[in-house]
C-alpha positions in Angstrom: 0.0 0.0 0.0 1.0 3.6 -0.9 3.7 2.0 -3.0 2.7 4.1 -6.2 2.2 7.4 -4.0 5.5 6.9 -2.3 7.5 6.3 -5.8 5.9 9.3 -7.3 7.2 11.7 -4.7 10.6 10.1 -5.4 10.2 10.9 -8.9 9.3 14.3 -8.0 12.0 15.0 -5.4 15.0 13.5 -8.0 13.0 15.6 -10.8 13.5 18.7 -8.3 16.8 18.3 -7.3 18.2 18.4 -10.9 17.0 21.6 -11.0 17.5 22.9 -7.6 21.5 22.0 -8.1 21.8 23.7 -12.0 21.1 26.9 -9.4 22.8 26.2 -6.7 26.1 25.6 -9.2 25.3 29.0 -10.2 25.2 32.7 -8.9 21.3 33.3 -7.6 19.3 36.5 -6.1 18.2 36.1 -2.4 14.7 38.0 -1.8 13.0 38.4 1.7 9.3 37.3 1.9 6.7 38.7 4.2 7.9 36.0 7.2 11.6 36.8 6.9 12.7 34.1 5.5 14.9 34.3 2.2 13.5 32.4 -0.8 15.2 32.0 -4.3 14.4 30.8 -7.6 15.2 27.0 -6.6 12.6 27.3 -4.3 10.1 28.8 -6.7 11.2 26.4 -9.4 11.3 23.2 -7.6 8.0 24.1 -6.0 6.6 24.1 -10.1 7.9 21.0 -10.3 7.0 18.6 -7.7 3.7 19.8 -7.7 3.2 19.4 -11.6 4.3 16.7 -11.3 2.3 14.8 -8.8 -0.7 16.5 -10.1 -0.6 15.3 -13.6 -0.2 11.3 -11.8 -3.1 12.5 -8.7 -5.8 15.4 -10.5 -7.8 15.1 -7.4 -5.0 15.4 -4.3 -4.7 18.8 -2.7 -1.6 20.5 -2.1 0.1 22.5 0.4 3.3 23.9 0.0 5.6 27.1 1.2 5.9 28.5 -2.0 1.9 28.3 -3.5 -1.0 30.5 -2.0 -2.7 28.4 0.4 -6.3 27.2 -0.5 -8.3 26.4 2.4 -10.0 23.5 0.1 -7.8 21.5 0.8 -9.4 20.8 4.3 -11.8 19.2 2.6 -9.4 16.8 1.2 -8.5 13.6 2.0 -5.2 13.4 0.2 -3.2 16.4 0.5 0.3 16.6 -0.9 2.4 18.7 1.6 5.8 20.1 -0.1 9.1 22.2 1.1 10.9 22.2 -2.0 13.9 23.6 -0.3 13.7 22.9 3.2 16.9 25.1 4.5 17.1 28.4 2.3 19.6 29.5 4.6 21.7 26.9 4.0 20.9 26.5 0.4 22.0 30.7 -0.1 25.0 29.9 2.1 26.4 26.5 0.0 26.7 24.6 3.1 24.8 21.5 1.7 22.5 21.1 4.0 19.5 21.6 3.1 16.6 19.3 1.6 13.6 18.8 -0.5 10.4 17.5 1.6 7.6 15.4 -0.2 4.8 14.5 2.1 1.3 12.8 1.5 -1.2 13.2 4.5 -4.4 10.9 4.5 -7.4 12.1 6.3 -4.9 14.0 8.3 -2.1 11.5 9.2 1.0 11.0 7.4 1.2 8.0 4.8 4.4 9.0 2.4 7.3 11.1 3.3 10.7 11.4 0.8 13.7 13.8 2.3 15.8 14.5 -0.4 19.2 16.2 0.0 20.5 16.9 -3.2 24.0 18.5 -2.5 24.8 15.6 -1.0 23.2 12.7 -3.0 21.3 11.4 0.2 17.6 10.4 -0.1 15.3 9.5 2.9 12.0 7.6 2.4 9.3 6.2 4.0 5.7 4.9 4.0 3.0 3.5 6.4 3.5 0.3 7.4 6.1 -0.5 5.6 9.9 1.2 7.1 11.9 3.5 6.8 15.2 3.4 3.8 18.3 5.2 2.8 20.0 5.8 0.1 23.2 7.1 -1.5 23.4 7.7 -4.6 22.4 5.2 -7.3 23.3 2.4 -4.1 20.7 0.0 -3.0 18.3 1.4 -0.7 19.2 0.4 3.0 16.6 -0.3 5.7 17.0 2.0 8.1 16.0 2.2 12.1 16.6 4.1 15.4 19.1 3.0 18.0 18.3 2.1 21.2 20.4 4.6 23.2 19.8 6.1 26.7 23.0 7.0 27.7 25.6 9.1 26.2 23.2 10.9 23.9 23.6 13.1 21.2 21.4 16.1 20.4 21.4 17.5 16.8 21.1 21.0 16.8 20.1 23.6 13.8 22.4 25.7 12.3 21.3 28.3 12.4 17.9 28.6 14.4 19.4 27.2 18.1 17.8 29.2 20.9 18.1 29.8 24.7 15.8 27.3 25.1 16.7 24.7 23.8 20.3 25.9 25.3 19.0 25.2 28.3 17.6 22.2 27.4 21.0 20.6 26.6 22.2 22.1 30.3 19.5 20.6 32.5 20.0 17.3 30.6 23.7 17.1 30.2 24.3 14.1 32.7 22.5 12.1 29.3 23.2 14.7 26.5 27.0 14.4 26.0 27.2 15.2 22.6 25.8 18.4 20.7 26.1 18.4 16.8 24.8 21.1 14.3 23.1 20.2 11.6 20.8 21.7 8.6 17.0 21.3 7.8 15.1 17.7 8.0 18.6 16.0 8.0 18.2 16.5 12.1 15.4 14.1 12.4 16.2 11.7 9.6 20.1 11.2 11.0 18.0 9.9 14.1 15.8 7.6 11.8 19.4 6.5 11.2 20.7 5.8 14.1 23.0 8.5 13.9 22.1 10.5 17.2 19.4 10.3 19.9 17.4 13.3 20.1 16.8 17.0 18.7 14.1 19.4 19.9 12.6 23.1 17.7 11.0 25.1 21.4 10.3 27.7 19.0 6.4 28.1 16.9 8.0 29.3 13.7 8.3 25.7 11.9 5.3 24.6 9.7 3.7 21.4 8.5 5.7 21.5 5.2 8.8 21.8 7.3 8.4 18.3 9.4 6.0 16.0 7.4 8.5 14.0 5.2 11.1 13.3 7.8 8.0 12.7 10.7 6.9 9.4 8.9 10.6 8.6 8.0 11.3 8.8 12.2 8.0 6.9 12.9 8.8 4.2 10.3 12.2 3.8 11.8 10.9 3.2 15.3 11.4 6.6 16.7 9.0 9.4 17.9 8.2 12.5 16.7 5.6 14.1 18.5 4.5 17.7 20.5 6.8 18.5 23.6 3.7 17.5 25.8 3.4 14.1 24.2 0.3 14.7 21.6 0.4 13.6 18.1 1.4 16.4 15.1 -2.1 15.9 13.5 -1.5 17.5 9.4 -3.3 19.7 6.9 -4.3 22.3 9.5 -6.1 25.3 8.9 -3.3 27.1 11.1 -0.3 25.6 9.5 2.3 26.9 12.2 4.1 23.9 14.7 3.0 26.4 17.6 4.4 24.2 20.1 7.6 23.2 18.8 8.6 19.4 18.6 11.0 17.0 19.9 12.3 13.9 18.1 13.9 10.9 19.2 15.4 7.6 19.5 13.1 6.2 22.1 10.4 7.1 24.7 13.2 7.1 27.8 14.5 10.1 25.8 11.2 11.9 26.4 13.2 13.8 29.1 
């Protein structure tokens, strides 16, 4: 099940990230939308893309994605296609390589399909329900991937450049299990914890949206891990209010729910 939904947003994300890196291999205007945040033409292009895409193959899905007005029809949707296609514009303007595309299918509001692609780096994430978490590099065999079952010795993955006081403080009144603090850029947090990679990473901040945690939520849950609200309730998807308000936290195991 979802086989044909979850190979069409891996079509989508590989179509995407030809694209996305003919820009980032050349020079590329940085504007500031209304929120703040700095969008270029990769994002705007890749964004044409996927959902093209995966309309022509699904007429009657919904979408909702950073870079396309919002229409509220969608909440009457069952299938609703929810897109970043560059997750990380800060690290896509600063050539850092990590940042990501996110394809995500919700189904009567819970995830079904999530595909992470990071296309500096050749590394592609994927995921549907029931049926695991993989990895892959390059044109290699996808790899079954899964959580590790650390409680001691942990380490937190950090953003690069979004870390707060909170979440500072955080890693302070935990450090006799958090030993270990690593940065890292966009969904690649969560999905190195899919991995088994590191143990835990937390956003204590209401600025994140659905487009920014769909993909690499189901690619965590399919792995064995948890990605849930910091009070322990389920991210429920295509919301009206699109906005994480409570922040997040992510990880290897339900000890680690400090």
């Amino acid at each position: 099940m979802w086989e044909k939904e979850l190979h069409a947003a891996i079509e989508a994300g590989l179509l995407a990230k030809k694209k996305i890196m003919e820009i980032y291999a050349k020079h590329f205007d940085v504007e500031i939308k209304d929120d703040n945040s700095p969008v270029t033409i990769a994002d705007k292009s890749a964004d044409e893309i996927i959902r093209n895409y995966l309309h022509e193959l699904f007429p009657t899905h919904a979408f909702l994605t950073e870079e396309s007005t919002d229409n509220l029809d969608r909440l009457k949707n069952d299938f609703v296609w929810i897109v970043d296609p560059v997750d990380g514009t800060k690290d896509f303007v600063a050539k850092d390589g990590e940042f990501t595309t996110n394809i995500a299918l919700a189904y009567k509001h819970k995830l079904v399909v999530g595909v992470v692609v990071a296309p500096a780096i050749d590394e592609i994430y994927f995921a549907s329900k029931g049926n695991g978490s993989y990895f892959q590099k390059g044109n290699e065999k996808p790899v079954r991937i899964h959580v590790n079952d650390k409680l001691e010795d942990l380490t937190m993955l950090i953003s690069v450049f979004h870390f707060n006081d909170s979440e500072k403080e955080f890693i302070e009144k935990h450090s006799d299990k958090i030993k270990h603090v690593e940065r890292k850029g966009s969904s690649l947090k969560p999905c190195a914890i899919a991995h088994g990679l590191a143990e835990i990473t937390i956003r204590r901040s209401p600025n994140t949206k659905e487009w920014d945690t769909a993909a690499c939520q189901i690619v965590v849950e399919e792995a064995g891990g948890l990605f849930i609200e910091p009070d322990g309730s389920p991210i429920k998807y295509n919301r009206e209010d699109v906005y994480n308000r409570k922040g997040y936290i992510v990880v290897n195991r339900k000890e680690n729910l400090f």
